[in-house]
N, C-alpha and C positions, 0 to 999 in steps of 0.2 A: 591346196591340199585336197586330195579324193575325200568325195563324201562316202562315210561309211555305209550301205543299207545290208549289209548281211551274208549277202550273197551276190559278190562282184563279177561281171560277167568275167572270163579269162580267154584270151586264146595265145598258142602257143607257138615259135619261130624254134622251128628245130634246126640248128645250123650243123650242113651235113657235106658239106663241098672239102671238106680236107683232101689233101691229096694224101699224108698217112705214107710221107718216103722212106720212113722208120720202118714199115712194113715192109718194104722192099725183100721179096718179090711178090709179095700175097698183093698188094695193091701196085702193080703193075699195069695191070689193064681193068679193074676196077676201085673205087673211091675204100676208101678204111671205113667207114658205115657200112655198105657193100661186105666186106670179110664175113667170110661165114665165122659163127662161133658155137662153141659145144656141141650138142649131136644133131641139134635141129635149126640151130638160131640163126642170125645175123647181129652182126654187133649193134645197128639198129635198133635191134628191135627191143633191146632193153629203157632206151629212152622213151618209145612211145608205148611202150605196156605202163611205163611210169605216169605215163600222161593220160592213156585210158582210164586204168584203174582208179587215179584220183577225178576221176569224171571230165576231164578236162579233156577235149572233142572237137576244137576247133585246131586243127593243126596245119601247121604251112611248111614243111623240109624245104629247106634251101639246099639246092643240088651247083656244082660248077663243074672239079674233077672229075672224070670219065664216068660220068654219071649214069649209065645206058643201065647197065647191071642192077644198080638200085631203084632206078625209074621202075624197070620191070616189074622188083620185086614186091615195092611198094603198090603198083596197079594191083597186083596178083594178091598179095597177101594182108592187105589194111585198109579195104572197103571196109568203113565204117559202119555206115547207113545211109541208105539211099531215101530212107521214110523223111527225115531232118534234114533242112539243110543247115544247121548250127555243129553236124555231125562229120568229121570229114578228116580225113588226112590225104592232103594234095602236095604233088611236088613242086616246084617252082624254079625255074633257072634266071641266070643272069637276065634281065629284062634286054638289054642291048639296043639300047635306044640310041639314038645321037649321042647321048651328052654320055652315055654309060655304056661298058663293054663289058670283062670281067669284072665279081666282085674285088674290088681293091684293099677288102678285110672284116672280120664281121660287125661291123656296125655299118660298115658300104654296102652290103649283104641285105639288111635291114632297111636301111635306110631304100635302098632301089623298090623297097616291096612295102612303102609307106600307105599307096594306093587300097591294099589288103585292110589295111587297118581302118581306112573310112566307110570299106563296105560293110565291117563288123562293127566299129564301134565299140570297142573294149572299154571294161573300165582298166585291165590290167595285161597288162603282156609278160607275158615268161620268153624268154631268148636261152634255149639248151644248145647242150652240146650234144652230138650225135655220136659218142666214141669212148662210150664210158661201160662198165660192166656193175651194176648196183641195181637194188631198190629204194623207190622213197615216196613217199608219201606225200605228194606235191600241195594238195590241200591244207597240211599241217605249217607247208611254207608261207602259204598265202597269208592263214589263220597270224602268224608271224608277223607277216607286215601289215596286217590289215590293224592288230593288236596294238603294235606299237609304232602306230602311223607313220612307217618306214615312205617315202619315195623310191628309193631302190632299194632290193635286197638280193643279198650276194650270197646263194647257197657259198659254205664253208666248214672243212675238215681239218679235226685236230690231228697233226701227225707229230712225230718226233722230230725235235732239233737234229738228229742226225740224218734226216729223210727229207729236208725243207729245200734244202739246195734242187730237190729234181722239182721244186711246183712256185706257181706263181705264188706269194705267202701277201698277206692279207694285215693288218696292222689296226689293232682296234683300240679304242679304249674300254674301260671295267663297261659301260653299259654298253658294249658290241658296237656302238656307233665307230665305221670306219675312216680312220686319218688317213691312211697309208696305203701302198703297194710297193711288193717289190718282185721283181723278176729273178728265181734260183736263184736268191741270197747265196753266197757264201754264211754266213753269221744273220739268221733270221732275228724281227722282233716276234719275243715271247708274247703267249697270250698271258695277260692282265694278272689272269687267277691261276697261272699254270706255268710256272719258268722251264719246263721240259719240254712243253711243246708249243707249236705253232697253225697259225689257220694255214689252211693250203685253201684258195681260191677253188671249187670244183668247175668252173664254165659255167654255169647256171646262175643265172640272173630273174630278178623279178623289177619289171619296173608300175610307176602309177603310166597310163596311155599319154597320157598330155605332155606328161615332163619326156617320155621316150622320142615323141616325135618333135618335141621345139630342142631336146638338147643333140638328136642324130642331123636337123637343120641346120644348128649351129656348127655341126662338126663336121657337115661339108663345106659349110661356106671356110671354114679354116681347113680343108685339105686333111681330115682327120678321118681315119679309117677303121680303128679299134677298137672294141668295146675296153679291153684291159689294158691297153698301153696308155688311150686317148681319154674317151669317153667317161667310163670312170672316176679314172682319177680327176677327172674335173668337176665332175658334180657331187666329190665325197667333199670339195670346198666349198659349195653355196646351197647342199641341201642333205637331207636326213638320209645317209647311204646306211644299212647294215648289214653285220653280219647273220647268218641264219646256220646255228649250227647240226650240222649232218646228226651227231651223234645223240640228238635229241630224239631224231625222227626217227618213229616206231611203225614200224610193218605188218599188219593182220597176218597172222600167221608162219611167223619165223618162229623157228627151232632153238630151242635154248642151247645148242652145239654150233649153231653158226656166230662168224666173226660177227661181235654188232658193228652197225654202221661200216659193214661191208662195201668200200668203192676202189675201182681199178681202172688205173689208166693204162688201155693197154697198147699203148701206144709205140713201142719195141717188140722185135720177131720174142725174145727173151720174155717179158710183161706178158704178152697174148699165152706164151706157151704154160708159162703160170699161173695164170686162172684159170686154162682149162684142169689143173691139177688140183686145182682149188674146189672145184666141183664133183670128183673124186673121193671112193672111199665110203663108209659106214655112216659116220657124223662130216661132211663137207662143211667146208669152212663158208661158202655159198648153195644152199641146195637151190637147185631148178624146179625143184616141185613144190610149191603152193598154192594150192586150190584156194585163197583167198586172197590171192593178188601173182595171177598167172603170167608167165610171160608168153606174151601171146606171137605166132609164127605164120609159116605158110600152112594151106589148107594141104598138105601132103595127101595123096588118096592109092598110094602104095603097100604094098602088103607088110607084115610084123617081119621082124627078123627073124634068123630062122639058125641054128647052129646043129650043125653034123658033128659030133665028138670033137676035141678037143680041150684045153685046158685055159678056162677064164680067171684072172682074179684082177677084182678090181676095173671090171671094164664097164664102158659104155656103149652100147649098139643104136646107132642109129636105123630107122624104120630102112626095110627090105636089103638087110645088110646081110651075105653067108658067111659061116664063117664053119672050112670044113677039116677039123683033123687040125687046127693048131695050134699054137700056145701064144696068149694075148694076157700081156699084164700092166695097168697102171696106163691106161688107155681109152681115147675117145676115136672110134669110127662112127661116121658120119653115112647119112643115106647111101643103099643101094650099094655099099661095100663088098667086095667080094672075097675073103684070102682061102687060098689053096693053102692044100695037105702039103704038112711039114712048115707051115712058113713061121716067124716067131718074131715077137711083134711087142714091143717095150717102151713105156715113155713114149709114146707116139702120138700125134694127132693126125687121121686120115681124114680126111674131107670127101666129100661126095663123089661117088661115079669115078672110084678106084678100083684096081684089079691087083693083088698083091698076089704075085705066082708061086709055084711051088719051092719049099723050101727057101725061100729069100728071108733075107734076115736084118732087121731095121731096127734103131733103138735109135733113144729123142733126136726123133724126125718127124717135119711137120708134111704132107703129103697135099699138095693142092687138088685141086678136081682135076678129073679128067686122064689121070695117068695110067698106064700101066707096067708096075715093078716086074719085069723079068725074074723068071724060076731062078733061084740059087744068086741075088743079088743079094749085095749087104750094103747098107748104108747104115752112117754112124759109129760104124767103127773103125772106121779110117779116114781121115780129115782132109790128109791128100787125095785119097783116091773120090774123097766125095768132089773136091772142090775140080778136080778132071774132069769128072763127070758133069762137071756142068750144073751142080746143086750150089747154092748158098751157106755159108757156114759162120755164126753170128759169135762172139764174142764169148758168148757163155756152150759153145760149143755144141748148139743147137743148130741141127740138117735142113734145110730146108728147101725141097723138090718145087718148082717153078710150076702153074699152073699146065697141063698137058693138053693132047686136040684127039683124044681118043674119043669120037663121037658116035660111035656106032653100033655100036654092042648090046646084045638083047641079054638080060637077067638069068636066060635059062641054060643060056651056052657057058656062064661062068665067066662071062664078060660084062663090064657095068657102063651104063651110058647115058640112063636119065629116060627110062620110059615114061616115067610120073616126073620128069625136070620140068624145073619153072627156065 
């Protein structure tokens, strides 16, 4: 049992190598952490604002899938401090040693980067996932297990028994201690105190240091590579595993209009295109602005947006975006955007270093970087002519334009290209 003194040291394994083939085509030729989100973000970067903000500074991203794009981002945009060195978010790939290649799942992942954990010396390790859209208050987690001298603890979200099938669900008894896992039950077990709903698993783990590193030894020497398939459920039979519920955890500064215990796995083209919708609107069911627990981005050093006539409702502009003479509704563009006169533009999310021509005409269509919409195209409104075209068209009937190699274009010609790109 970890001895309690108050203040345990922490650091954190952000597991961020998904390849994210549900994305498809946004993760294509970079990682699903890597996807850009909302008007400034990366999907990223909501894990580790979570881990700043609760002071927690010691971080280590596990990189594997086409990692290039995210390395960058992270170089550029999460120098922590160079004053500390207890201050840090570094990235880390497969060690590829003799005995190791790729990671073979996330506790192989973990377990290759055991090394990290002797030069810090934790009392505690958190193991996140990298692919999630929410706030939490990671301290409130620890304060959890440190309370009820948990050995592991298993962030957990109450959802509906009609919503359990899409998550890994989680199986407790009355005092949260977990027996159980199951993988997208058909017929989830209820929680204890609540026959309507069930835990859903978030990815997020907290373990004591000693038990993480003797039970990922044990779970090579058995050919064990999961923290949820494997790992887990083995140590919820010989030690104090619990659950830690989401919907407890309170945020400095959330809006009495937002969902509480707001979390999103956006892990479908459909999921991503709905929480950007989510952020959307007067009272958003997620706001992006909280001056007391920021999510924090790149150092962008580009100029404000800037709009020539037209008709907005409902939009979001990301920094040095034009927008001249059109009509934009229920929409997030993303840096350095440009649309000409007449274009009209609905249900969309445009990404960075677009060029949306005259009169073209787009509705729920996601637009990757780098493109340029030709004057008088329509997407969206015809499912045949998109899928010719050569776009993506997903289930729920959402557009989606394949990343583009328009690289050259200056801001002032009405062409976007990334003068300020990372």
């Amino acid at each position: 049992m970890l001895e309690r003194r108050g203040r345990e040291k922490v650091m954190a394994f952000v597991m961020a190598g998904g390849e994210g083939s549900r994305l498809r085509p946004l993760t294509k030729d970079r990682c699903k952490p890597a996807v850009p989100f909302g008007s400034r973000y990366r999907i990223v970067d909501f894990v580790l604002s979570n881990l700043v903000n609760s002071d927690i500074r010691s971080i280590y991203v596990l990189v594997q899938y086409k990692p290039q794009s995210l390395i960058e981002y992270i170089r550029k945009a999460w120098t922590v401090s160079t004053l500390f060195p207890e201050q840090f978010v570094t990235v880390v790939p497969p060690q590829m040693t003799k005995e190791h290649t790729l990671f073979g799942g996330t506790a192989d992942a973990v377990y290759q980067s055991l090394n990290l954990m002797e030069m810090h010396r934790p009392d505690l390790v958190l193991v996140f996932g990298a692919d999630h859209i929410y706030r939490m208050d990671v301290r409130q987690m620890v304060r959890f297990h440190c309370e009820n001298e948990a050995d592991v603890t298993v962030a957990a979200l109450p959802v509906p028994l009609d919503q359990a099938c899409h998550f890994g669900i989680i199986e407790t008894d009355k005092a949260g201690r977990i027996s159980g896992f199951q993988e997208k039950p058909l017929q989830a077990k209820t929680l204890p105190h609540d026959p309507q709903r069930a835990y859903a698993s978030m990815g997020n783990y907290l373990f004591n240091a000693d038990l993480l590193r003797a039970a990922l030894e044990d779970a090579h020497k058995r050919g064990e590579t999961d923290f949820g398939i494997h790992v887990l459920p083995c140590l919820s039979k010989s030690h104090r595993v619990l659950a830690y519920d989401f919907a407890t955890n309170a945020v400095p500064g959330t809006k009495s209009y937002e969902e509480k215990g707001y979390w999103r796995d956006v892990g479908t083209l459909d999921a991503y295109f709905e929480a950007h919708l989510d952020g959307l609107g007067m009272e958003p069911r997620f706001d992006a602005f909280n001056p007391r627990w920021p999510i924090f981005s790149s150092h962008y050093h580009g100029p404000t947006a800037q709009v020539f006539r037209g008709e907005l409702d409902n939009v979001c502009l990301g920094a040095a975006a034009i927008v001249s003479d059109a009509k934009i509704r229920n929409s997030i563009l993303r840096r350095e955007v440009v649309v000409e006169s007449g274009a009209q533009i609905e249900d969309c999310v445009i990404m960075d270093y677009v060029r949306i021509g005259a009169g073209a005409k787009l509705r729920r269509t996601i637009i990757d970087r780098h493109n340029v919409i030709a004057s008088g195209t329509q997407i969206g409104y015809d499912h045949e002519r998109d899928h010719a075209a050569g776009h993506h068209v997903t289930e729920g009937g959402l557009v989606v334009v394949p990343l583009g190699d328009v690289r050259y274009y200056s801001r002032d010609d009405h062409r976007t290209g990334g003068a300020y790109s990372e």
